[in-house]
C-alpha positions in Angstrom: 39.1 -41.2 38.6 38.4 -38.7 35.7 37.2 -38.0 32.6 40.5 -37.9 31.0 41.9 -40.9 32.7 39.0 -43.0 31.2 40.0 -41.6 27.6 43.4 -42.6 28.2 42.9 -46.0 29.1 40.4 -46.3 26.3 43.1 -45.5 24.0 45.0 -47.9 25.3 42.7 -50.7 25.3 41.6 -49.9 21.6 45.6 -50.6 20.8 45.3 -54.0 22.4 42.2 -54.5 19.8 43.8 -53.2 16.7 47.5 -55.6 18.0 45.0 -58.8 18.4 43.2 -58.0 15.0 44.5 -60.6 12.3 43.8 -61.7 8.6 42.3 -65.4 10.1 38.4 -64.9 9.6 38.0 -66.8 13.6 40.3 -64.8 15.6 38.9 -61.7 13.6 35.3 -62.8 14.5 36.1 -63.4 18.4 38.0 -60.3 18.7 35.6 -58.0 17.7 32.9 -60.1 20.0 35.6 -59.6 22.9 36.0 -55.8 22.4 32.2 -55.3 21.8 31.2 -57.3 24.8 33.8 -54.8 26.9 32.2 -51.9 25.6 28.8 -53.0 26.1 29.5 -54.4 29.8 31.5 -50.4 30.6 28.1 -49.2 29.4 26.0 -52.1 32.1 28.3 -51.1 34.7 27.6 -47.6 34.4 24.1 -48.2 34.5 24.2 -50.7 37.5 26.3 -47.9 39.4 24.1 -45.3 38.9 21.1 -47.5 39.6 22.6 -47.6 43.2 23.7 -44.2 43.5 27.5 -43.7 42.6 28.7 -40.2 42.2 30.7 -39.1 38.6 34.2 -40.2 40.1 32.9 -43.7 41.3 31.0 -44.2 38.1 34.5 -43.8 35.6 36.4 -46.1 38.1 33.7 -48.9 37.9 34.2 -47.7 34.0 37.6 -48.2 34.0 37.9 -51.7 35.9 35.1 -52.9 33.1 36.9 -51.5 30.6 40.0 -54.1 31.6 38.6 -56.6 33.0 38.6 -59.0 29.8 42.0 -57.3 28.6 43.5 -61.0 28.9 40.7 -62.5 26.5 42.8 -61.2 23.6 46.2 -62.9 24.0 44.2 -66.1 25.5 42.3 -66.5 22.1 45.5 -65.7 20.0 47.2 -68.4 21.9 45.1 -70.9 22.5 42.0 -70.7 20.2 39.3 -71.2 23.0 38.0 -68.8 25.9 37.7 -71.7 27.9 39.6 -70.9 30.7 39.7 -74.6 31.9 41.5 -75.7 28.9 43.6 -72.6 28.3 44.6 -70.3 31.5 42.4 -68.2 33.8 41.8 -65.2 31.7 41.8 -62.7 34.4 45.3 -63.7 35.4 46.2 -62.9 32.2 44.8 -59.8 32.3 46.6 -58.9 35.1 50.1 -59.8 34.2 49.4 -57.7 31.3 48.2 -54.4 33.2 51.5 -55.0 35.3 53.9 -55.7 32.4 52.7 -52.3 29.9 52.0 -50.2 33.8 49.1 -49.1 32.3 47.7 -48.3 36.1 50.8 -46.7 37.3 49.8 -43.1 36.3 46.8 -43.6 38.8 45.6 -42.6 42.4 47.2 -46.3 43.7 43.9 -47.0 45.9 41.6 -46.7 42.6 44.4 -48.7 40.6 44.0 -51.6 43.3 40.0 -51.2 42.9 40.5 -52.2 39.7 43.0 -54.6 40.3 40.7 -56.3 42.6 38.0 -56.4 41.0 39.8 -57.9 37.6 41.1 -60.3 39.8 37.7 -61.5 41.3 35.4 -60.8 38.5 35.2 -64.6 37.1 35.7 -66.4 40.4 33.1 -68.6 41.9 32.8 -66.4 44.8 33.9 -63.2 45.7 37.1 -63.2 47.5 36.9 -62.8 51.2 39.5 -60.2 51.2 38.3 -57.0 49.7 37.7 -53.8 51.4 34.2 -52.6 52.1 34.9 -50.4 48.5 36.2 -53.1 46.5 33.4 -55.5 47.2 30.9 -53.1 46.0 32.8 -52.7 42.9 33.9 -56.1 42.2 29.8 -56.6 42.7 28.7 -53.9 40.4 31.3 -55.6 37.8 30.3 -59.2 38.0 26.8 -58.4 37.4 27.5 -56.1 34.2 29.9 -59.2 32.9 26.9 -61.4 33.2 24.4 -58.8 32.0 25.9 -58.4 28.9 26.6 -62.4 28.1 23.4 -62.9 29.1 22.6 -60.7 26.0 25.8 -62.9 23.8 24.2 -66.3 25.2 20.5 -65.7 24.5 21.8 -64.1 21.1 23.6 -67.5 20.2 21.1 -69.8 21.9 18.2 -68.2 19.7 20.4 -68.5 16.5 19.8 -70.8 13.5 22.2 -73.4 14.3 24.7 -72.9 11.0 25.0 -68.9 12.1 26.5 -69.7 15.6 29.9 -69.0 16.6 30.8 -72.4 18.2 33.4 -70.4 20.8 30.6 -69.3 23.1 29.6 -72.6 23.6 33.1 -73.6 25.0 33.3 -76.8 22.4 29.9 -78.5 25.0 28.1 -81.2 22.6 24.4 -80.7 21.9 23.5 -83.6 23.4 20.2 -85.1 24.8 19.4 -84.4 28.6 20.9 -82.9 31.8 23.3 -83.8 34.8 22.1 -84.1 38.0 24.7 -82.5 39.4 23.4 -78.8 37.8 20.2 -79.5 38.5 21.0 -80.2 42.2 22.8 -77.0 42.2 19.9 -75.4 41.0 17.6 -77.0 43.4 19.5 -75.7 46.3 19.2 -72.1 44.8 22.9 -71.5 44.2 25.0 -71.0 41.0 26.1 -73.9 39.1 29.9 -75.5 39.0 31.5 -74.9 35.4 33.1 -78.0 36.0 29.7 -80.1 36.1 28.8 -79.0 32.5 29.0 -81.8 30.2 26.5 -80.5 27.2 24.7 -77.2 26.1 21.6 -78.0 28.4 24.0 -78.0 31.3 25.7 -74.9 29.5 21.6 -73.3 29.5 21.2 -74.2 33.0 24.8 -73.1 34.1 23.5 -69.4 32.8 19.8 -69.8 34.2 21.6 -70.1 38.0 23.8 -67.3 37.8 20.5 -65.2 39.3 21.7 -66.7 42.3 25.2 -64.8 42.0 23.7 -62.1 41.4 24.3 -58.8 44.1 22.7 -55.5 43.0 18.6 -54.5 42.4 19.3 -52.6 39.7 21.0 -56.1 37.8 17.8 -58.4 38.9 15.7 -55.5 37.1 17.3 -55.3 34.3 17.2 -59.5 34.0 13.8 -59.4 34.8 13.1 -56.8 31.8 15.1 -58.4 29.5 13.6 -61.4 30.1 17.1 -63.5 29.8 15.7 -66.6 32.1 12.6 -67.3 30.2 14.5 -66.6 26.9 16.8 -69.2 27.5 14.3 -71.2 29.2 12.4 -71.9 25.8 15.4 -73.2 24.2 15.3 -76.5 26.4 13.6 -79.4 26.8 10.6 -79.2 29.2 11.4 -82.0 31.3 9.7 -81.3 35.0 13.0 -80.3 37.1 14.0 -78.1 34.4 10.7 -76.8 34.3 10.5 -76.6 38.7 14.1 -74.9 37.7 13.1 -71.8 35.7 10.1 -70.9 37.6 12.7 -71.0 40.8 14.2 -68.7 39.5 11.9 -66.2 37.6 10.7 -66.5 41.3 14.0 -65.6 43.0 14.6 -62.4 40.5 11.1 -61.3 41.1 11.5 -61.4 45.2 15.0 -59.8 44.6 13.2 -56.8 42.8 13.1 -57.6 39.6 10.1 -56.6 38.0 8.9 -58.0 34.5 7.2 -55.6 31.9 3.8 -56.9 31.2 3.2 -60.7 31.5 5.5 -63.5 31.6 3.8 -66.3 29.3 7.1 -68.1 29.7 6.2 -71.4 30.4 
């Protein structure tokens, strides 16, 4: 991948913006979120990548695939008002049918345009999908952690928000409700990332983003959580009930033993 390819396909992508731009103040607000969070998570993956060593060529294709990895966001919020992919269609899907129905890719080297294929494709899954190559796993790593670097940022952002400034869509219509399901809690117990289907209120919401340390792959990601101080942020927006508590500290603890090194003193909880 070079240089110029990256421009091209920036070009590209910034056409997609201006086509999804619109006189309704909502979809206005959520596509400019939705092109500034792929710019910001291009500029995460770059850092993740060269955190763990990529050369120049490696570090524009893990550009590229962020770049187009949330390409579908913009037709799903036109369509269907939500980013919810449960109650709309599985965004990266979308994003995929579009890079195959402009052919966008088709002027590329066709093993770097399946890199990026793949790691679209697996980006938002669960898990990573058993089928990669050696190659694609790394990138479809390096990608999933700049994704949830940079909502980290969007979450915290909202979650530390006076409640009237908040853009309701990032909270995915969840009801601030009272308490927690035991369901996310058990998940977090067992050290493994929470179910999006178990969430039934923004607690469960807080805690869904608290476990995704444990779906997290690279040292350079679990240091930049660690500086940023995402877990303890979110952390002091909910209750202090002694699981959720017994939660946090689990995993402040598991970032720390995966190399994630605070600045200066927690005083979190």
């Amino acid at each position: 991948m070079t240089a110029d390819e990256v421009r091209r396909l920036k070009k590209w992508f910034a056409s997609i913006v201006r086509r999804s731009q619109s006189t309704d103040g909502d979809i206005r607000v959520n596509v400019r979120l939705k092109a500034h969070h792929t710019y910001q998570v291009c500029r995460e993956a770059r850092m993740v990548g060269t955190g763990i060593g990529l050369g120049a060529d490696e570090l524009y294709l893990i550009e590229a695939a962020a770049l187009l990895h949330d390409v579908g966001r913009f037709e799903q919020y036109l369509r269907y008002r939500t980013f919810n992919d449960a109650e709309s269609t599985d965004h990266a899907a979308l994003g995929l049918e579009i890079l195959r129905r402009t052919e966008v890719l088709a002027s590329l080297a066709q093993d770097d345009a399946q890199l990026i294929v793949d790691a679209i494709r697996s980006h938002n899954r669960p898990q990573l999908p058993a089928d990669l190559s050696e190659r694609g796993l790394l990138f479809s790593k390096i990608l999933r952690d700049a994704d949830k670097l940079d909502i980290w940022k969007i979450i915290v952002g909202y979650y530390e928000q006076r409640e009237e400034e908040r853009n309701k869509a990032i909270a995915m219509g969840l009801p601030d409700t009272p308490g927690v399901s035991s369901a996310v809690l058990r998940s977090l117990r067992e050290q493994r990332a929470v179910f999006r289907g178990d969430l039934k209120n923004l607690n469960d919401l807080k805690l869904f983003h608290i476990g995704w340390v444990y779906d997290v792959n690279l040292q350079p990601t679990f240091q930049a959580v660690a500086e940023r101080r995402y877990v303890e942020r979110i952390g002091r927006t909910l209750p202090i009930m002694g699981e959720i508590r017994d939660s946090i500290r689990a995993a402040l603890e598991f970032v720390s033993a995966n190399g994630g090194t605070p600045a200066g003193s927690a005083g979190v909880l």
